[in-house]
Wavefront OBJ file of the C-alpha trace (Angstrom):
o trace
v -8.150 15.954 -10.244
v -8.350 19.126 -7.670
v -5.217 18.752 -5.598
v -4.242 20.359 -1.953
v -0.471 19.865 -1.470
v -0.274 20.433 2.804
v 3.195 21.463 3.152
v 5.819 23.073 1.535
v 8.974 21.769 1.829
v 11.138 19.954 -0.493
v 9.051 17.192 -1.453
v 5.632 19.046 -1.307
v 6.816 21.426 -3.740
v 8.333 18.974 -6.114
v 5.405 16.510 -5.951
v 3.346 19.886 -6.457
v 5.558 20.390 -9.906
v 4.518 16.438 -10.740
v 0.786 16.544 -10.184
v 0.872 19.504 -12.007
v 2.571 18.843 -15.295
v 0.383 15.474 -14.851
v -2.683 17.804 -15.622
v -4.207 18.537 -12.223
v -5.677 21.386 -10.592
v -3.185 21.946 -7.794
v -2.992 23.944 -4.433
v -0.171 24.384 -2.468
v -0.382 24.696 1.463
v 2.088 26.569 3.157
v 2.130 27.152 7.140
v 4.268 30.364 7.275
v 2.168 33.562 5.673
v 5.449 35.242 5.033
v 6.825 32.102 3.329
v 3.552 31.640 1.083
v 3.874 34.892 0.022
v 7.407 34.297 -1.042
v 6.889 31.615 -2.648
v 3.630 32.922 -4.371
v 5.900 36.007 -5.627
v 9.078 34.420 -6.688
v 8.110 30.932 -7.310
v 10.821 29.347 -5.776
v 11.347 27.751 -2.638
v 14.823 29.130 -1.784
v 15.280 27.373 1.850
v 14.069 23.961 0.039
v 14.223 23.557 -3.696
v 15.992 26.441 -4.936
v 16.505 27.017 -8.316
v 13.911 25.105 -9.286
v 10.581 27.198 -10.836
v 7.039 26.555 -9.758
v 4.748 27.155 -12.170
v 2.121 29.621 -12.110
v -1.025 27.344 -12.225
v -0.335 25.893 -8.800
v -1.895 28.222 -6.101
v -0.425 29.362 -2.970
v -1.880 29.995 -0.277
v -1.525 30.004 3.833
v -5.449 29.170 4.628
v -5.846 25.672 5.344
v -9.604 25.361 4.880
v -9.552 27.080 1.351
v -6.406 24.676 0.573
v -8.971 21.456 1.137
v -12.269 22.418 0.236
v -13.459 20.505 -2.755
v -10.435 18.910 -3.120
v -10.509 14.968 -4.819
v -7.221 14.240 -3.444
v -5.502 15.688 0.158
v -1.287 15.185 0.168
v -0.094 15.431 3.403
v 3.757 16.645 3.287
v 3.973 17.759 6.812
v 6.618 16.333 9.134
v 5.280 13.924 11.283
v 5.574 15.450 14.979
v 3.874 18.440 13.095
v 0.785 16.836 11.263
v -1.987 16.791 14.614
v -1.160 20.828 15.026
v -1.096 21.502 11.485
v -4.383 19.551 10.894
v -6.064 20.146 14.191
v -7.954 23.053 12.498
v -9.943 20.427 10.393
v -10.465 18.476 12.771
v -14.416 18.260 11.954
v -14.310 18.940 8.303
v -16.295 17.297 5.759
v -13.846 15.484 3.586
v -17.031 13.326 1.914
v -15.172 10.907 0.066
v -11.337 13.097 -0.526
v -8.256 10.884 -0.660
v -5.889 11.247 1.524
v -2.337 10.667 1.004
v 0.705 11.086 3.240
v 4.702 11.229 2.348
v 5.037 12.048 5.343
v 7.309 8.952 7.270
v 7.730 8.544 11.148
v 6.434 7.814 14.397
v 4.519 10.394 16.694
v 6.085 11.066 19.773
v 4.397 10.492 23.274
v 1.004 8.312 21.136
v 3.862 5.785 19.098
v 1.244 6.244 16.287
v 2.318 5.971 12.734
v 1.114 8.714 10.245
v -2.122 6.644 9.159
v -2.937 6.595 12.446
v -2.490 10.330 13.522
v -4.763 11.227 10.224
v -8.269 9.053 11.592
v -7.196 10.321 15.019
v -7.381 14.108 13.817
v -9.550 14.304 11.070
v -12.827 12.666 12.341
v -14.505 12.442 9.595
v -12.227 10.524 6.890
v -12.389 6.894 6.257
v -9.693 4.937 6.851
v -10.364 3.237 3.703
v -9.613 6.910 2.226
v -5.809 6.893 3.633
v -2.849 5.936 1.805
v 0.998 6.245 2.091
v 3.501 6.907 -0.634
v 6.653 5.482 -0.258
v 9.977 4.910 -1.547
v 13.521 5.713 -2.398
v 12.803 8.954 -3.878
v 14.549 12.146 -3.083
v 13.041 15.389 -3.653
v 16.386 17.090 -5.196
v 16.030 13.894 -8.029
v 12.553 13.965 -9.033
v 12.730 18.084 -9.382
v 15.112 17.227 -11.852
v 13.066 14.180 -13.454
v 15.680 11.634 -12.806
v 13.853 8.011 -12.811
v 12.401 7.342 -9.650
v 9.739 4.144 -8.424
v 7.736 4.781 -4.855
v 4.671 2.542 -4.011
v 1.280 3.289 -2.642
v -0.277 1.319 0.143
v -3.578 1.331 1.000
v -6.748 -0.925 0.881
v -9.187 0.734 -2.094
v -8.355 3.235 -4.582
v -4.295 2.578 -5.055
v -4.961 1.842 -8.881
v -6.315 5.667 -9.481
v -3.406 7.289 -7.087
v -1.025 5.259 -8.844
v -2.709 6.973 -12.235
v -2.522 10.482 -10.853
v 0.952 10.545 -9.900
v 2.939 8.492 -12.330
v 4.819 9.464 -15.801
v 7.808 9.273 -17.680
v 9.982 9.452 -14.929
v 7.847 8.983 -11.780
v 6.632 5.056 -11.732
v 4.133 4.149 -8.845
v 3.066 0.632 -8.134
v 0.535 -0.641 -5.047
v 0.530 -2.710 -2.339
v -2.490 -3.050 0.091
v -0.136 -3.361 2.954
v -0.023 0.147 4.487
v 1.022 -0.741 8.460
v 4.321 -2.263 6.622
v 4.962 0.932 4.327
v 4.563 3.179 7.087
v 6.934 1.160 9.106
v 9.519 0.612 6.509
v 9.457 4.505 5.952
v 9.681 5.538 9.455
v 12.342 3.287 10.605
v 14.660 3.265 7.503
v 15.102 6.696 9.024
v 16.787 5.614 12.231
v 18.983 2.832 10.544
v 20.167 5.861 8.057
v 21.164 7.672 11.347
v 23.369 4.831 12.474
v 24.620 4.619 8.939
v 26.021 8.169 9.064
v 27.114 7.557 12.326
v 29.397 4.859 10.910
v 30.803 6.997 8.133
v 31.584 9.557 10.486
v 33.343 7.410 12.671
v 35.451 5.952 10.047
v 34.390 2.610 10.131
v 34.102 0.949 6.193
v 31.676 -0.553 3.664
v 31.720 -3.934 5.953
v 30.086 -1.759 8.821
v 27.592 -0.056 6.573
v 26.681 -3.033 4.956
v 26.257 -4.560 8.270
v 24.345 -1.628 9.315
v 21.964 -1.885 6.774
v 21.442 -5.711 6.466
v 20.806 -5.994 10.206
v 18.815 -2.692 9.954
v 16.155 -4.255 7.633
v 15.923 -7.343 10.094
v 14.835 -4.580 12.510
v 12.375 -2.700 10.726
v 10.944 -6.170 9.834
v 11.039 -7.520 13.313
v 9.071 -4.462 14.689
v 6.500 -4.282 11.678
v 5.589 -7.952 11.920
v 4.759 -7.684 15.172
v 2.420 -4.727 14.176
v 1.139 -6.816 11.895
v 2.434 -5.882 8.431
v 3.368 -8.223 5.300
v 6.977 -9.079 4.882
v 7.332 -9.309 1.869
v 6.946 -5.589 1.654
v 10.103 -5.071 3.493
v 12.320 -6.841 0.660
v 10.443 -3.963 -2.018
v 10.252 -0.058 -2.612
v 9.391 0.876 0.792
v 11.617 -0.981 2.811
v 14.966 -2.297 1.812
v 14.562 -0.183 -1.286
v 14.456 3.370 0.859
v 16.863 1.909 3.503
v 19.313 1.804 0.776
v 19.050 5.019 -0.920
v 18.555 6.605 2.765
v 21.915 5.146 4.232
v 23.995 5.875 1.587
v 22.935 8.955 -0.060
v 24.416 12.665 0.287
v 20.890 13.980 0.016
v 19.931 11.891 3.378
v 19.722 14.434 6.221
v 19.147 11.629 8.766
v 22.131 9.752 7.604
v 24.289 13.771 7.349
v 22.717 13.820 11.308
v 24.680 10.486 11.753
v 27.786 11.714 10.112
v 28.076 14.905 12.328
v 27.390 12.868 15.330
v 29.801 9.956 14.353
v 31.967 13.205 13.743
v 32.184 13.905 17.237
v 29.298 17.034 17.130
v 26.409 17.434 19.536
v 22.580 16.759 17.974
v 21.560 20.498 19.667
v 24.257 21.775 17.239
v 23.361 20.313 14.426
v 19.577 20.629 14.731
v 20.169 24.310 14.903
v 22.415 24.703 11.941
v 19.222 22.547 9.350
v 17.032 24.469 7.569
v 14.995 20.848 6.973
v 13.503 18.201 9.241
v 15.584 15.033 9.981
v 12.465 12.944 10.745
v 14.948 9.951 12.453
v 15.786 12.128 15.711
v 12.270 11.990 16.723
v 11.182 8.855 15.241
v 14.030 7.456 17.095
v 12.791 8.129 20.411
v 9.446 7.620 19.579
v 10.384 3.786 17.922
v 12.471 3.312 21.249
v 9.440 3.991 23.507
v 7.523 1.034 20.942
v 9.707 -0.930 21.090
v 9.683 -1.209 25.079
v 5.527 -1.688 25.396
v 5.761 -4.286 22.676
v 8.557 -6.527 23.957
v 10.481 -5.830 20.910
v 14.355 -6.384 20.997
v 16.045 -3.637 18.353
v 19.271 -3.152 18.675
v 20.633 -0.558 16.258
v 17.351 1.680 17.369
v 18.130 1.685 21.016
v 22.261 2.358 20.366
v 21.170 5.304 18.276
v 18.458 6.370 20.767
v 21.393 6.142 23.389
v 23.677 8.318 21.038
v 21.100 11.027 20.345
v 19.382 11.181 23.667
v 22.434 9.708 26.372
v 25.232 11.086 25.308
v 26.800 7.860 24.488
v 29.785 7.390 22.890
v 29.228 6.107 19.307
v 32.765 3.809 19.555
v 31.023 2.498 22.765
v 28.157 1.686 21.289
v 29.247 0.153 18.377
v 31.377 -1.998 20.937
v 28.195 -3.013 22.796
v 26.914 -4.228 19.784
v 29.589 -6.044 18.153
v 29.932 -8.037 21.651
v 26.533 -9.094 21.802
v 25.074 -12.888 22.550
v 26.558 -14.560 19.338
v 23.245 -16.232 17.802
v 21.446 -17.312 14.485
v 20.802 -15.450 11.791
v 16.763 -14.952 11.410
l 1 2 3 4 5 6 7 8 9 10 11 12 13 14 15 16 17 18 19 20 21 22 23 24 25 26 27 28 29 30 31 32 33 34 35 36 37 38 39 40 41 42 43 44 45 46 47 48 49 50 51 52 53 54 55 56 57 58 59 60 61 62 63 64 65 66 67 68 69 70 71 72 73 74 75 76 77 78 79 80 81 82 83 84 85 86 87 88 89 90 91 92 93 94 95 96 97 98 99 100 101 102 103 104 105 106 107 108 109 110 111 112 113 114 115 116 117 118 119 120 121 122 123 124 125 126 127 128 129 130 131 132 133 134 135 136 137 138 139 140 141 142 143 144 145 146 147 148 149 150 151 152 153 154 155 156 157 158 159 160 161 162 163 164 165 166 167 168 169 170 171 172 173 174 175 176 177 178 179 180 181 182 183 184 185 186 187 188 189 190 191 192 193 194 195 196 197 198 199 200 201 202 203 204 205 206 207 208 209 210 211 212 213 214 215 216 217 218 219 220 221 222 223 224 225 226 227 228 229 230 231 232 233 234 235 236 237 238 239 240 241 242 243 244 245 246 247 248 249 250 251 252 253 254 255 256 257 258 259 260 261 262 263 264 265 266 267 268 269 270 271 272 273 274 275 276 277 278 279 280 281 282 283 284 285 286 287 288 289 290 291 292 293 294 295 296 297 298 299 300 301 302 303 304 305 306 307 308 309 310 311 312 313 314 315 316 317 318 319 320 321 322 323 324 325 326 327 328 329 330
């Protein structure tokens, strides 16, 4: 297939590498001129995946509309808060019948719209039935180096071919048709991760974490149901599955944000001091703000909103929630 990649960061360049050893024509989007010329030159991506090589079939470039045109298949590897500028300069172009697919994971500030969403908001002329969502626990750093890795695809028509395009010897993709839930579980895993880290920073042990993360899931379930998404895809790849891998892993920057924070360090000085995106700080605020207009009670999320946006002392907060209304677990 002919392949745009839209963004170059860690995981656009990696799944760039995939698609391309798969046997497709690929084209890889990057925002910066400077940066695509960089990478164009050296084929590397120092600030992102360094030391790993990007072969010379896959085309660089820094113009959007030569990036998609004629294109079978559109990856969107933007961050979230960035896709509606990024995209806004296609906002009228003729897709015809392109795929789109987003790794992207989170929840736009100020519209609480998931990724899906944003896309048929920006791009008037794709068909919903044309957007999907990758998903999963699958780190960029892991699949550069080919290390076994299983992600999902949700949408409603043409999962089966995605799911062709993408997968090897090391990459395995299966489908679901429930994309509202895969969104979800990728969005909010993010803010659970940062409450995670916030625990190991603190010094609290595996009983917190585990805590954390159980509870977490309950969450991310709670709020996707009532968006009207499939439970039983929070219990696979995209939900408990990424919550997982995202809350305990040392290649999670949401759950390194937590660590810092639990640490005692301000989230001004640690945003300045990442090179990458830490999609949870916004998508924590912008879940928080759902949350509120849909009734929805979740805990963890508002603490960590509290934490990141209040000033509030994570021992406090972790207080606040241990001593709340003893109830039933559902």
């Amino acid at each position: 297939m002919k392949i745009a990649v839209l963004g170059a960061g860690g995981w656009g360049t990696t799944l760039s590498i995939l698609l391309n050893e798969n046997g497709n024509d690929v084209t890889l989007w990057e925002f910066n001129p400077e940066y695509a010329k960089t990478l164009s030159e050296y084929r590397e991506n120092f600030y992102y995946l360094p030391k790993v090589k990007i072969p010379r079939e896959i085309k660089i470039t820094n113009d959007l509309e030569s990036a998609v045109f004629g294109k079978n298949l559109i990856l969107i590897s933007t961050p979230t808060q960035y896709i509606r500028n990024s995209l806004s300069a296609l906002a009228n172009f003729n897709f015809k019948d392109s795929l789109i697919v987003s790794v992207s994971k989170g929840i736009e500030i100020g519209t609480s719209l998931l990724v899906s969403d944003i896309l048929t908001d920006v791009l008037k002329k794709v068909k919903r039935k044309n957007i999907f969502c990758l998903s999963g626990p699958s780190h960029a750093e892991e699949v550069s180096k080919k290390i076994p890795t299983a992600v999902v695809c949700a949408g409603h028509s043409h999962s089966k071919l995605i799911q062709k395009v993408f997968s090897n010897d090391y990459f395995r993709v299966y489908t679901n048709n429930d994309l509202i839930g895969t969104e979800v579980g990728g969005a909010l895993k993010n803010v659970i991760a940062i409450a995670a880290g916030i625990s190991d920073g603190a010094g609290f042990g595996d009983n917190t974490k585990a805590a954390i993360m159980t509870r977490g899931i309950n969450e991310i379930m709670r709020l996707g149901l009532k968006m009207k998404a499939k439970r039983e895809t929070f219990f696979g790849l995209s939900g408990i599955g990424d919550l997982i891998v995202t809350c305990s892993s040392p290649h999670s920057r949401n759950r390194s944000v937590g660590e810092q924070i639990g640490k005692g360090k301000k989230l001004n000085s640690i945003l300045k001091e990442m090179k990458m995106v830490a999609e949870g700080v916004p998508t924590t605020k912008s879940a928080f703000e759902l949350s509120k207009s849909l009734n929805i009670e979740l805990p963890i999320t508002h603490q960590v909103h509290n934490i990141l946006f209040k000033d509030k002392n994570p021992l406090f907060a972790t207080g606040q929630l241990m001593k709340r209304n003893l109830k039933e677990e559902k």
